[in-house]
Structure formats: C-alpha cells, structure tokens
C-alpha positions as CSV (number, residue, x, y, z in Angstrom):
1,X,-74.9,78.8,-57.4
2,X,-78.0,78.4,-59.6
3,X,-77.2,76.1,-62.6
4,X,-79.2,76.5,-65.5
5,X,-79.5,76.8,-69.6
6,X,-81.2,74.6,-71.8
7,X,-80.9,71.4,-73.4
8,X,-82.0,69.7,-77.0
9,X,-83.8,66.1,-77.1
10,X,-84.1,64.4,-79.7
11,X,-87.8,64.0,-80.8
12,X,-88.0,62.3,-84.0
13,X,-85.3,61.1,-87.4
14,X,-86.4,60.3,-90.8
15,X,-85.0,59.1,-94.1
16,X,-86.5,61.5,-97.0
17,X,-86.9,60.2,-100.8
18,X,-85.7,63.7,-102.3
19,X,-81.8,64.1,-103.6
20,X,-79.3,65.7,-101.3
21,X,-78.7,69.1,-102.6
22,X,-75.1,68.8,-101.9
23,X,-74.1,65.6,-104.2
24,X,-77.8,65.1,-105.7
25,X,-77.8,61.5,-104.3
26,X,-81.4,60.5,-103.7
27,X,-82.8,58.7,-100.4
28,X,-79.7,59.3,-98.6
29,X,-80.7,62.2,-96.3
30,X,-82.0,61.8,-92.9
31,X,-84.1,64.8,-91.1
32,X,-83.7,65.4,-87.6
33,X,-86.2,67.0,-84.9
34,X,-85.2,68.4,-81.4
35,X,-87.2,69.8,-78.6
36,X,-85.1,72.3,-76.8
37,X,-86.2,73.1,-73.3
38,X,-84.7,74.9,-70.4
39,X,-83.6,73.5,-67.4
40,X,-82.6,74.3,-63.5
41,X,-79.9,72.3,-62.3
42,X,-80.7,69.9,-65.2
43,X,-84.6,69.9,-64.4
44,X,-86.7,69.9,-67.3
45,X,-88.3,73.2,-66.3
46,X,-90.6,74.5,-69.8
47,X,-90.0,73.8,-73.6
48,X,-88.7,76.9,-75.9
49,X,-89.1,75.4,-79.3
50,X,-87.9,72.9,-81.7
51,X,-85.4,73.0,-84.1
52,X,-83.9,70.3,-86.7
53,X,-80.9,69.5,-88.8
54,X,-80.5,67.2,-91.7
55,X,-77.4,64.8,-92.9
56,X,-76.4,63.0,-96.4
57,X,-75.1,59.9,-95.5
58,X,-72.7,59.7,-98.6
59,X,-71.7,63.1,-98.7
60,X,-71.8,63.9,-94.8
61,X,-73.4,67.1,-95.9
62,X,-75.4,68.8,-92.7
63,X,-78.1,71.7,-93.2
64,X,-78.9,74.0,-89.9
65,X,-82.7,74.6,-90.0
66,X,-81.7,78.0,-91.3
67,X,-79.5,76.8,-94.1
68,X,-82.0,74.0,-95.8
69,X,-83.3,74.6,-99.3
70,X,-87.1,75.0,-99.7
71,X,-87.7,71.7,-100.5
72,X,-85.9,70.1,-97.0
73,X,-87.7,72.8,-95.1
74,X,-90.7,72.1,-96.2
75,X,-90.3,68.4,-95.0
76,X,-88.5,69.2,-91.7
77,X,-92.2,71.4,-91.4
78,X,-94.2,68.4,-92.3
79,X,-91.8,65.8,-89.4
80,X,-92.2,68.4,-86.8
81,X,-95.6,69.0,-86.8
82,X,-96.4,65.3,-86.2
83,X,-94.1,65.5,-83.0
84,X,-95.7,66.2,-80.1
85,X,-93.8,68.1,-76.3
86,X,-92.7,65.6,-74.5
87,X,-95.1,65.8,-71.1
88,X,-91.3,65.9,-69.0
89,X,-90.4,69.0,-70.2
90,X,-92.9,70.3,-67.6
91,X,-91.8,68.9,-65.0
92,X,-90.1,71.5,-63.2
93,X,-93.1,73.8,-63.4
94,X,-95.2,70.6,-62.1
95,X,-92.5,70.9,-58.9
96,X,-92.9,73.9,-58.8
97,X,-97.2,73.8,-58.2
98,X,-96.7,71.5,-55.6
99,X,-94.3,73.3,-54.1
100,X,-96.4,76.5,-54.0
101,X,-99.3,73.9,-53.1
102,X,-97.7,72.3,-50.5
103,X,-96.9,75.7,-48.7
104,X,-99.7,77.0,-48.8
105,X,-101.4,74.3,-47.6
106,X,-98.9,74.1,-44.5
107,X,-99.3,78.0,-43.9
108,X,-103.4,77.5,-43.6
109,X,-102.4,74.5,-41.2
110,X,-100.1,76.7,-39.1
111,X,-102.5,79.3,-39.1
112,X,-105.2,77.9,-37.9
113,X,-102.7,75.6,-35.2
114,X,-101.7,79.3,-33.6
115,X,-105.3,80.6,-33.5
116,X,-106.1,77.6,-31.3
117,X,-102.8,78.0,-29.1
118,X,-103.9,82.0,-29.1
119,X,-107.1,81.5,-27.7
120,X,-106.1,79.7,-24.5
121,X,-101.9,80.7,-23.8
122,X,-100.3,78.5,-21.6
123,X,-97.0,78.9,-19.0
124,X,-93.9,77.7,-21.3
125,X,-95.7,79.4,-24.4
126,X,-92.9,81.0,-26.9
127,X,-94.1,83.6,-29.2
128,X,-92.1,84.2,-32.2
129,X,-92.8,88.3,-33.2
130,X,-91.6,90.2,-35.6
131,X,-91.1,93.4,-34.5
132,X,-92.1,96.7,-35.9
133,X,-88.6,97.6,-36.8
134,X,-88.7,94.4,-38.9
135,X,-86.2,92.4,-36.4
136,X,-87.4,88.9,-35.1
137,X,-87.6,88.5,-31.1
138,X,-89.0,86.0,-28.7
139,X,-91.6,86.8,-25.9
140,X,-92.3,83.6,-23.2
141,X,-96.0,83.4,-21.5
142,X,-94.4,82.9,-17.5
143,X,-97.8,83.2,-16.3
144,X,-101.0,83.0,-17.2
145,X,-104.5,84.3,-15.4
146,X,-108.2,85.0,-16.4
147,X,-108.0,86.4,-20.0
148,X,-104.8,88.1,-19.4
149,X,-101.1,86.3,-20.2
150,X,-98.1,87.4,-18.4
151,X,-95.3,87.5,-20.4
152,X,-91.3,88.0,-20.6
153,X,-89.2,89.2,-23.6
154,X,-86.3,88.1,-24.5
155,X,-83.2,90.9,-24.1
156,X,-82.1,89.6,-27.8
157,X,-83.5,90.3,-31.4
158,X,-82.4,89.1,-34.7
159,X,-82.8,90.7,-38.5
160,X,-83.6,86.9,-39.6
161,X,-86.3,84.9,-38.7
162,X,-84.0,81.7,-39.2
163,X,-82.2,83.5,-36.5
164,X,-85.2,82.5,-33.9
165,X,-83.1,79.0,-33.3
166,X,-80.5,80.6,-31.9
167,X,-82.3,82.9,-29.8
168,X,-84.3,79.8,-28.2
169,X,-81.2,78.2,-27.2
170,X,-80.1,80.9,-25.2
171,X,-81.9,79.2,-22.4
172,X,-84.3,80.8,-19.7
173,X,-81.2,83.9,-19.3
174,X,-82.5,85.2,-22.6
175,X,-85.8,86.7,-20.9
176,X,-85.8,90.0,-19.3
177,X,-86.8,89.6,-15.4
178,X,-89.5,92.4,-15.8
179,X,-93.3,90.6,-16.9
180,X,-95.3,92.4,-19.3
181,X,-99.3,91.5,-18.9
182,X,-101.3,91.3,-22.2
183,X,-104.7,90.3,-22.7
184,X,-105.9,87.6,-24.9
185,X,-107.6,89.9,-27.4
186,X,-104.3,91.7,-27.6
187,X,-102.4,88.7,-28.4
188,X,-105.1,87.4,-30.6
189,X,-104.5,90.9,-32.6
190,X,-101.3,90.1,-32.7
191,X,-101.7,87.3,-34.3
192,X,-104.2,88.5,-36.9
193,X,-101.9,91.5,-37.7
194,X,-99.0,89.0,-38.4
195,X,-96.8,90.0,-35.5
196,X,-97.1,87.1,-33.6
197,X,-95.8,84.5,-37.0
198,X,-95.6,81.3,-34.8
199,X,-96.4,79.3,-31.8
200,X,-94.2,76.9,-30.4
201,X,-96.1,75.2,-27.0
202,X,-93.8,72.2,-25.1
C-alpha cells in the first residue's frame, strides 16, 4: 500500500502593526506562512504552494487566506514572497535521480559484464532468456568447442523474471538431456536483441 498526500510546514510568523478587523485591536495579529508539499510515505517529494492564516491574540479571531480583508492580504503577499522553498521538499525527486542514476549505471555495467561472458561461453554458463512468448527460461552451456557452445534448456519456464531463482534451484534435473549447439555469433545476437537478459558464470 502506497501512502501518500501532502503536508504543511511552517515557513515563517509575524506580528503586523494594523488593527484586527474583528475587534479593531491594533498590533495584536500574527500572520502565518506554510509551504505545503506532497509526500510518499511521508517523503518530501515536490512543493505545491503556499498558503497562510492569520490570528488576533485578544480576540482569537482566525482569517483563511481566502477570508482576509485587503489590507491582511496584502501583507500575507509581502511575508510570503520573502520566504523561500525549503531545499527538502525536493528530496524525494533528488531519490528519485539517483535512483534512475544508479540503475542505469548498473544496467551499462551488466551490459557490458555479459558481452565479455558472450564472447568466450564457458561449461557451467546459465543463460537467463526471455522467450519470444514473453516467458522467462534457463539454457546451461554443457559443452563448449571452437566458436560453437553446446547447450541444454531447461524443461521449465516462468511468466516472471523473478521467477528465474526458482528455476535455478531446480538443480541439474531441470535441463532437458537433448544438447542444442549454437554458435557464438548466434548467442552474441542473442544478446544484442535482448533475449539473452543475463549471465550468471560460477
């Protein structure tokens, strides 16, 4: 379950000299500024505005933003533009980047791992292929000679590619008895065409 909504922080309070409009009681009002953001699982994620409120002090009076007279408004206008976002209201999109960074910085890494492994296969190899019915399968290099890999497929498939584990620990019974030979430019297209996702070499 995803939590999420948005918050208000308090960015700045201020006394004002001007009488209350309520009970006309001069330098008794205070003026409030909020930051309102939005938040995933209570992340500061990006800001969506401000917003303020003001109180009398004698007469306990409170005015929405909406509500104040022209004169209020006008100095909730004045308080708020001096207030500046607070830089942590990004921060979820800042996670976010190096999220995004981060993964596609490990993809290039994996990438480039598997067109090393591609280029020379060795005996105990497991490809991880996504087939082209969109199911996820195993193939095992048992044997390798010249340019040309000899490989067995394994008898299960799965609709998820987090479903690869279990196929794994199915153990050496998993492969079909029959070898299939492919050469190395074959499995290098493989590769390059994204059907071949991943490497794993003991």
């Amino acid at each position: 379950m995803i939590i999420y909504g948005t918050r208000s922080k308090q960015l700045a309070k201020e006394m004002i000299t001007q009488k209350c409009a309520s009970c006309g009681t001069q330098n008794s009002t205070d003026l409030y500024v909020f930051q309102k953001y939005a938040h995933v699982f209570w992340i500061p994620f990006f800001p969506i505005g401000k917003t303020g409120i003001s109180q009398c002090n004698r007469c306990k009076q409170v005015w929405q933003l909406k509500e104040m007279p022209p004169q209020l408004s006008a100095s909730y206008e004045q308080l708020r533009s001096q207030e500046k976002t607070p830089v942590w209201m990004f921060s979820g999109l800042a996670l976010v980047a190096v999220l995004v960074t981060a993964g596609m910085i490990s993809s290039k890494q994996k990438d480039e791992r598997n067109a090393v492994l591609i280029a020379a296969p060795h005996q105990g190899d497991v490809f991880e292929v996504r087939t082209k019915n969109n199911q996820y399968t195993l193939y095992k290099v048992y044997e390798v000679k010249g340019d040309s890999a000899f490989l067995q497929l394994s008898t299960f498939e799965t609709n998820r590619i987090s479903g690869l584990s279990d196929l794994k620990r199915k153990g050496e019974g998993a492969y079909t008895e029959e070898i299939f030979s492919f050469s190395n430019a074959e499995l290098k297209e493989m590769v390059q065409k994204g059907e071949i996702i991943d490497i794993q070499r003991q």
